[in-house]
N, C-alpha and C positions, 0 to 999 in steps of 0.2 A: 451483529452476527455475520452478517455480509462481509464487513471488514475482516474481522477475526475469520473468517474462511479464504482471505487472499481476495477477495473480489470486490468489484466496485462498492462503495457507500453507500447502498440506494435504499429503500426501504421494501421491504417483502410484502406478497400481497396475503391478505389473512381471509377465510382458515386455509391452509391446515396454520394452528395459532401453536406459538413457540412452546409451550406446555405439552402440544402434543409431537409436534415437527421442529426443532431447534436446532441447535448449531450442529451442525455437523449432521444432521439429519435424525437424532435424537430430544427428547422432552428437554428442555430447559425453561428454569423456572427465574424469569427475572426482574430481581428487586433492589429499589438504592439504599443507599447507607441511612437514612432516615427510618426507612419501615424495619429492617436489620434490630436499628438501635433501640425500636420500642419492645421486640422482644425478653429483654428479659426481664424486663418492670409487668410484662405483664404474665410471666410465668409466677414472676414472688408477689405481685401483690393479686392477681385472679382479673381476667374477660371484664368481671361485672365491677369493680375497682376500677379498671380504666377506662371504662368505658364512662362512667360516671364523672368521669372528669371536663368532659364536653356534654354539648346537648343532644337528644336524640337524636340517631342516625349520623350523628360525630363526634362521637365519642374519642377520648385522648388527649393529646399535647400534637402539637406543630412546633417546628423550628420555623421561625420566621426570621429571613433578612432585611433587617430593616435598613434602608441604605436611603440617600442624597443629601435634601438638604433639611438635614434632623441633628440635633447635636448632641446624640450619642446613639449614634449607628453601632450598629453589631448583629452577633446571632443570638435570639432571646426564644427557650423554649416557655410557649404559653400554653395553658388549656383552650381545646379548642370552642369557639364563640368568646373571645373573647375580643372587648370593645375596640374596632381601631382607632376612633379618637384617643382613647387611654392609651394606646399602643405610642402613636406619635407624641404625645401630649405629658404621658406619665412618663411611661418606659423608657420616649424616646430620647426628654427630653423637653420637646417641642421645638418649635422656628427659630434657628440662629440669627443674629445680625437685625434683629425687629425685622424681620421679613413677616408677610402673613401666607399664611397654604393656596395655593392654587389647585393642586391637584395631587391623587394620586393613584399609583399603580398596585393595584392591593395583591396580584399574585405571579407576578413575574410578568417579562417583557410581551406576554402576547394578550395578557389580561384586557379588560378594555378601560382605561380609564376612570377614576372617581372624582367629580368636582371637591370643591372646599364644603361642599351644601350637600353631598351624600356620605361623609365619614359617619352617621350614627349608625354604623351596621356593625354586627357583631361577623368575628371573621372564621365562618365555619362554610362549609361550601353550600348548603342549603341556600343561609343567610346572603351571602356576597352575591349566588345566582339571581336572586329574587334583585338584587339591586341590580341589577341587569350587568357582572360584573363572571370573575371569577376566583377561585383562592389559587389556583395553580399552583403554582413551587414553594410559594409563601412566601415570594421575593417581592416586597413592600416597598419602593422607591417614592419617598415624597418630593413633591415639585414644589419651591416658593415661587413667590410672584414676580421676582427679576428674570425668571428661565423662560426663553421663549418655545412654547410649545410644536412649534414648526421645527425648530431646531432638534429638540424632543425627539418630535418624529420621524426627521431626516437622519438622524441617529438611530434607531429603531429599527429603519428598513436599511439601513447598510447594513448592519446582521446580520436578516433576515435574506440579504440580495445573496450575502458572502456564504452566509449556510446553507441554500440551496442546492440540492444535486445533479437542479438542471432535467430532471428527468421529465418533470409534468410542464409543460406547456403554459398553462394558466400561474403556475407559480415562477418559472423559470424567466418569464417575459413578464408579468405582472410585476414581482420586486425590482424587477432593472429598469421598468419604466418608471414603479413610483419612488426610486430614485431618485432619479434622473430628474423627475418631477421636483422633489421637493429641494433638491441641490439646488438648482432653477430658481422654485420661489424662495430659498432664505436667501438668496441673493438678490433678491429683488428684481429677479426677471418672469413675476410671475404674472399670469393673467384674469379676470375672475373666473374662466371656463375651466381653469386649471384646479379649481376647489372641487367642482363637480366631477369632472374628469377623474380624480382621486377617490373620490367614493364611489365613484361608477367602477373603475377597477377592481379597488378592494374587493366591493361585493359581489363579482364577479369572477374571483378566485373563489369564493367561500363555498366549500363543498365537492369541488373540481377538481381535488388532488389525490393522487394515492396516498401520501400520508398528511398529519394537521399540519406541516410547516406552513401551511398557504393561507389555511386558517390562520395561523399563529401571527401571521403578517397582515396577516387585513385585519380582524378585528380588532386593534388598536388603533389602526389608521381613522378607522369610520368613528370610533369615539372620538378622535384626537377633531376631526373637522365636523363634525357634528354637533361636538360640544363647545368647539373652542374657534370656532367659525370665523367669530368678529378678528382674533387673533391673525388667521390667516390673511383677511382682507388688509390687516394691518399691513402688510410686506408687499400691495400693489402702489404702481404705477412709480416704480423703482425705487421706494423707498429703504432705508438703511434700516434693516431691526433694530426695532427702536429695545427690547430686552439684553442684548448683546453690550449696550450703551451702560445699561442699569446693571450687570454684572458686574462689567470693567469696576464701575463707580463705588463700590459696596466693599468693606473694606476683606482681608485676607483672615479665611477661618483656620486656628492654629492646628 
């Protein structure tokens, strides 16, 4: 709305909430082309029909992206709870190239990580919360076991560095540091202080910002080195990523 009125991209502070004070200083009501598109399935077929399509308190279909290394990516409307190992496994396809899962991102880029050992969750936002996760956009990216998760995540926060507005402090100097950071360590100039250091940041963005981009950036970081920890130790005392190696080596997906 910022934009669309001529002025900086920043994010407004709530309330007065754009329902009641929006563009231009009037109510505007704003929704994306997903919740648009369930409207008129649930005008012809009735509330308690769609809703029945999911489980309690998630009720409907999701568009899920399913994207990386799955071999047959695309957009697949599912009901919601439905299994993501069948999502990767059936729908998607499963592992190209005999790779096996390492990981995955079950609802877009700020989501926090799911090892190979918590895909038996069903993908409704209840269900992914309790896995200590989130459904977010429903953009599903699986990781195989040649990708190196540093890498991962030095991708991730150049984003996150590049989408900020600079306005909050803790977000604006937070992503440029853990940057910075992990450009550093996949290069193999990293050090062990530099693993802590990175979760010490993150979690010190978390809640600090006027709006979630700051969230949206640390909470994947602190899964990514929490969980994948040994990974990062992998890339001290200037060794060459050793996954970068097993990429090259693997042959070209058509």
């Amino acid at each position: 709305m910022e934009s669309l009125e001529g002025k900086r991209g920043i994010p407004r502070i709530r309330p007065p909430f754009p329902a009641v004070v929006g563009l231009w200083g009037g109510p505007t009501v704003i929704n994306n082309a997903e919740t648009l598109a369930c409207v008129p399935h649930i005008i012809l077929g009735g509330a308690e029909w769609f809703a029945k399509l999911g489980p309690p308190r998630n009720g409907g279909t999701r568009l899920f992206c399913l994207s990386g290394n799955v071999a047959k990516p695309g957009v697949y409307e599912l009901p919601m709870g439905y299994s993501l190992k069948k999502m990767i496994y059936e729908v998607g396809g499963g592992i190209p190239n005999g790779r096996q899962l390492k990981a995955v991102v079950p609802g877009g880029a700020s989501c926090p990580c799911l090892t190979a050992d918590e895909i038996e969750v069903n993908m409704d936002f209840d269900s992914v919360a309790k896995a200590g996760s989130m459904l977010g956009s429903g953009g599903v990216v699986v990781i195989d076991d040649a990708q190196c998760i540093v890498k991962f995540a030095l991708r991730t926060m150049k984003f996150y560095q590049h989408e900020s507005c600079g306005w909050c402090i803790p977000c604006r100097e937070g992503t440029d540091w853990l940057k910075k950071t992990l450009v550093r360590f996949h290069s193999g100039g990293g050090v062990m202080k530099d693993i802590d250091n990175m979760q010490y940041l993150a979690e010190n963005m978390l809640g600090r910002t006027f709006c979630p981009l700051g969230d949206a950036a640390a909470m994947p970081t602190i899964a990514f080195v929490k969980k994948f920890r040994r990974e990062f130790e992998d890339h001290l005392d200037g060794r060459p990523c050793p996954y970068d190696k097993a990429r090259v080596a693997e042959p070209v997906m058509a």
